[in-house]
NUGU-278568 format. One line per 10 residues: number of its first residue (from 1); their letters; for each residue x, y negated, z negated of N, C-alpha, C, CB. Coordinates in steps of 0.1 Angstrom, whole numbers. Glycine has a CB too. Layout:
# residues N
NUM	A	X/Y/Z/X/Y/Z/X/Y/Z/X/Y/Z  ...
This chain:
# residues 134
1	XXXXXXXXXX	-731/686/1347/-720/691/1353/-712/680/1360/-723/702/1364  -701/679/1359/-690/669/1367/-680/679/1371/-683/654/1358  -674/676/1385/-663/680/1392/-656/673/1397/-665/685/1400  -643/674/1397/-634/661/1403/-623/670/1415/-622/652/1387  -624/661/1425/-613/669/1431/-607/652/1437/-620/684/1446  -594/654/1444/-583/649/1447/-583/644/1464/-572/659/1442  -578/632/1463/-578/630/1476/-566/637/1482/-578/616/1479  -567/636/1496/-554/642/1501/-548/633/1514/-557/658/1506  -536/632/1516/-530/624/1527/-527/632/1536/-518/616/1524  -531/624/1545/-533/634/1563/-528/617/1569/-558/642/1570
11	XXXXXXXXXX	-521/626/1585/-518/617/1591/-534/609/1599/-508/623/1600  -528/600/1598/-541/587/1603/-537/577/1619/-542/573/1588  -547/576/1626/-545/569/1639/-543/553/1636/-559/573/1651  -548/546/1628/-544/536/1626/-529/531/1620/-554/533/1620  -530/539/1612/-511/537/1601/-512/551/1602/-507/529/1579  -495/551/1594/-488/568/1594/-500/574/1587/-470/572/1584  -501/573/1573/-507/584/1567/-522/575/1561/-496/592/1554  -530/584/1555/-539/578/1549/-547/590/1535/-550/573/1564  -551/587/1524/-553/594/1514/-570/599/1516/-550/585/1501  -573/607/1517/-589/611/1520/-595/621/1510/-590/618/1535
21	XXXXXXXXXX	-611/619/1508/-615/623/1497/-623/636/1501/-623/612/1490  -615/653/1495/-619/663/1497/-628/669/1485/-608/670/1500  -633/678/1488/-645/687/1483/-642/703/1483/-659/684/1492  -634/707/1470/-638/724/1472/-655/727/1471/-630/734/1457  -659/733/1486/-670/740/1485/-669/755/1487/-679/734/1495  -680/763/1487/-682/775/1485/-698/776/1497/-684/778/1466  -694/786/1506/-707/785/1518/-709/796/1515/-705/781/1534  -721/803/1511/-724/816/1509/-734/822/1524/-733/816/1493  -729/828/1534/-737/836/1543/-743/854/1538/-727/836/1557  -747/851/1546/-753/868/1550/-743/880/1545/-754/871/1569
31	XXXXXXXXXX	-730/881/1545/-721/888/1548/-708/884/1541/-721/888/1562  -709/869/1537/-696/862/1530/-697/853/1523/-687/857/1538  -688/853/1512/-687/837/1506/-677/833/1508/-689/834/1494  -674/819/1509/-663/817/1516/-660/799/1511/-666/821/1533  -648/800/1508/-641/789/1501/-639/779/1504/-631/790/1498  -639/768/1513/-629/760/1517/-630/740/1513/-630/765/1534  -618/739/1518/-615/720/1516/-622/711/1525/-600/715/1519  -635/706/1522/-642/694/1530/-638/681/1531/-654/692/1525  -637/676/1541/-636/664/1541/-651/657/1534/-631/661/1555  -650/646/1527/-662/641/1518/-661/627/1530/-659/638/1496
41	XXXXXXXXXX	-676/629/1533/-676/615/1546/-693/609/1545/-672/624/1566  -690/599/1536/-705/591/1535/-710/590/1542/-707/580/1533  -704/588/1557/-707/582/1572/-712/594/1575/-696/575/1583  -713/604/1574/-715/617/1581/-729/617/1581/-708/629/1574  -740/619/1586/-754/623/1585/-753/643/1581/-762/618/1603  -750/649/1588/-746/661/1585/-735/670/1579/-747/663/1592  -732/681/1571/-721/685/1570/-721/697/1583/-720/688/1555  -705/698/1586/-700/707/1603/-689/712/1594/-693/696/1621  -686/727/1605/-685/735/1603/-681/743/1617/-695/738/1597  -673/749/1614/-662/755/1635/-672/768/1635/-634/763/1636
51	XXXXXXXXXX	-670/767/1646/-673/780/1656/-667/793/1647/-664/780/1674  -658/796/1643/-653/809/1642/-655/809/1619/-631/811/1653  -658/796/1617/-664/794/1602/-675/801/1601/-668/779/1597  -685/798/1607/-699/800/1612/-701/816/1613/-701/793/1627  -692/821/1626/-691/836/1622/-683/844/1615/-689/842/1631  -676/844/1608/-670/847/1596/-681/849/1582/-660/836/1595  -690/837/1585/-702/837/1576/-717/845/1580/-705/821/1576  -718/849/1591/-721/857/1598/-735/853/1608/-722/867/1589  -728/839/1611/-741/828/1623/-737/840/1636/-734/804/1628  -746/838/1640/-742/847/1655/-755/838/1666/-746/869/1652
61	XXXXXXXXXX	-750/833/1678/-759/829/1686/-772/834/1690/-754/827/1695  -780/830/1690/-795/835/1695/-796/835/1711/-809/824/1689  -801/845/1721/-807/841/1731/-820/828/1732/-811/854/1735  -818/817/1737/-828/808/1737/-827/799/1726/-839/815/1739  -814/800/1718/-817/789/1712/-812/773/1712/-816/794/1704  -821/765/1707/-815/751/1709/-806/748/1709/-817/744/1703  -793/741/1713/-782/737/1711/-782/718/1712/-774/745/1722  -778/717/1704/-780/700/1705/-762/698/1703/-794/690/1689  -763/682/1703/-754/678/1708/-750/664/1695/-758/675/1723  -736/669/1690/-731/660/1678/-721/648/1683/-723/670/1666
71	XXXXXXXXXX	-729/636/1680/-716/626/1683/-712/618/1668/-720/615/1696  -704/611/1671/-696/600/1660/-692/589/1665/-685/603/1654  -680/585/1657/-679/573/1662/-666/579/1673/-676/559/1649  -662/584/1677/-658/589/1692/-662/589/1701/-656/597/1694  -661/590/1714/-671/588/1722/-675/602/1730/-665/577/1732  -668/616/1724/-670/632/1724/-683/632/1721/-663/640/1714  -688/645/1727/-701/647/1716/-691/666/1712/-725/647/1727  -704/672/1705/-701/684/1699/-712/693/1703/-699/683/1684  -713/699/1704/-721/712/1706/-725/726/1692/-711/719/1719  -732/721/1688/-736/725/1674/-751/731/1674/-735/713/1664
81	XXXXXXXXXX	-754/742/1666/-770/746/1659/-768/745/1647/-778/763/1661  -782/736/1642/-786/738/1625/-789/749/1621/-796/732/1620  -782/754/1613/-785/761/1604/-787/761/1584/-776/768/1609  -790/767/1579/-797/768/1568/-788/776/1559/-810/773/1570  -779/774/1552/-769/782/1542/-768/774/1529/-752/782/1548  -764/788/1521/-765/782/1506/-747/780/1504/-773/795/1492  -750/771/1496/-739/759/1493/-736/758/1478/-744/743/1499  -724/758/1473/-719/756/1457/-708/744/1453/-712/771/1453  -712/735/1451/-702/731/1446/-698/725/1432/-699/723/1452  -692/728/1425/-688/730/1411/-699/743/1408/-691/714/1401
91	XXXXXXXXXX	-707/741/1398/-718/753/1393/-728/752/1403/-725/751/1378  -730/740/1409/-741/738/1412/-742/749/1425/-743/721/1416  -756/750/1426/-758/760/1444/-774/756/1446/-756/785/1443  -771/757/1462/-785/745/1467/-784/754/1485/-779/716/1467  -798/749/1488/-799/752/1503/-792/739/1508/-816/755/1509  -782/739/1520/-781/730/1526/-781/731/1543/-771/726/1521  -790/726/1553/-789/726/1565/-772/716/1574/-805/719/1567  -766/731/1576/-757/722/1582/-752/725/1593/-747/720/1574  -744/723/1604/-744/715/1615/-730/726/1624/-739/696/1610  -733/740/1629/-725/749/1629/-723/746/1645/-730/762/1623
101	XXXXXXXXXX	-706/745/1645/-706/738/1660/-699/749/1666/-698/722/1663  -701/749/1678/-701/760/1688/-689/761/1697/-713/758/1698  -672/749/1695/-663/751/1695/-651/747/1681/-661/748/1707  -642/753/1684/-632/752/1671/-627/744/1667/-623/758/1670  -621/733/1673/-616/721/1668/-620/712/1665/-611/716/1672  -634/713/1652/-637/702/1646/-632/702/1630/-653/700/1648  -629/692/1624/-631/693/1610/-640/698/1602/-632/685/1606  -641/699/1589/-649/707/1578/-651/693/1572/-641/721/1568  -663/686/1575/-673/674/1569/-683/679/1560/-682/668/1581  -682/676/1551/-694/674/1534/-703/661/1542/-683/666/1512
111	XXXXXXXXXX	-712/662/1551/-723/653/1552/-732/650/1543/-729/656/1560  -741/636/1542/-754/634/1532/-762/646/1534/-763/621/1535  -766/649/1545/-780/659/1543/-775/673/1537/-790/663/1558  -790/665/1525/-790/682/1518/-782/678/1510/-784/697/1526  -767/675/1506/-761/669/1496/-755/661/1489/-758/671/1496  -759/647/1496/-756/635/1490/-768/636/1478/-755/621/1500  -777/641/1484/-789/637/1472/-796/647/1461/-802/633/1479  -779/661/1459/-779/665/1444/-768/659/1435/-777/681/1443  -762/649/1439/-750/646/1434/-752/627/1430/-738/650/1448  -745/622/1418/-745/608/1418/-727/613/1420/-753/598/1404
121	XXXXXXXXXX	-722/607/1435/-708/612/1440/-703/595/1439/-706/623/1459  -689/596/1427/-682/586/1428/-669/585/1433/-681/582/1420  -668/575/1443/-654/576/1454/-644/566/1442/-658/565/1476  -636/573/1436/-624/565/1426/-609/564/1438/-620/577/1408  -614/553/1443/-600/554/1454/-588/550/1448/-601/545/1469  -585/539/1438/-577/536/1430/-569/551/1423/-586/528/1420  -576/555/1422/-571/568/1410/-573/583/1419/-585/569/1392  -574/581/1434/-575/593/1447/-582/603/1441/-562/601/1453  -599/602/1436/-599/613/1432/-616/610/1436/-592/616/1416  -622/623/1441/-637/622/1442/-646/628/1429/-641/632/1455
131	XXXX	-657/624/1427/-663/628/1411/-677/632/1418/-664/613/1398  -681/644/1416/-696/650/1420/-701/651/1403/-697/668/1431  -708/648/1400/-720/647/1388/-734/649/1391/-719/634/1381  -739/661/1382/-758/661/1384/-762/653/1374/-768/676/1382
């Protein structure tokens, strides 16, 4: 299987715009499956996911449970629980533990864990286009 999806230009803090490499995924919960445009981020250790993604999919908070704390290269952190959801992209579908943060304004990150390592993923920045292959 190979998939190709397209980079996209978003405004950027360094210069006006900048071309970035997206991922149609597919997050299958309890209750939903559900579509959306990842940002594809090498640097990422985890893939994240907003507060109201999460429940829509049908995460719902536990009394007593862990809440840990996501940072980057910002100096924010995030407030997030791992969780365990099945994940599709192109044909492919896999368990992936990912990183369901507990307010709304974060991006939608494709992190390594769990999925850099079903994929040989090639970044074609020349030609704006991401390539997932098994």
């Amino acid at each position: 299987m190979q998939v190709e999806f397209p980079f996209v230009m978003e405004k950027a803090y360094v210069i006006d715009f900048i071309s970035r490499p997206f991922a149609e995924v597919a997050l299958i919960g309890d209750i939903n499956e559900i579509t959306e445009w990842f940002f594809v981020d090498s640097g990422a250790d985890v893939s994240l996911i907003s507060r109201r993604l999460g429940e829509l999919l049908g995460f719902k908070l536990k009394e007593g449970e862990e809440i840990k704390q996501l940072s980057g290269i910002s100096t924010g952190t995030v407030p997030y629980i791992l969780r365990t959801i099945k994940m599709r992209i192109g044909e492919k579908e896999f368990d992936v533990r990912i990183a369901w943060s507990l307010v709304e304004e974060v991006p939608l990150v494709l992190g390594r864990l769990d999925v850099f390592n079903k994929f040989d993923i090639l970044f074609k920045e020349r030609e704006n286009k991401v390539i997932f292959s098994d």
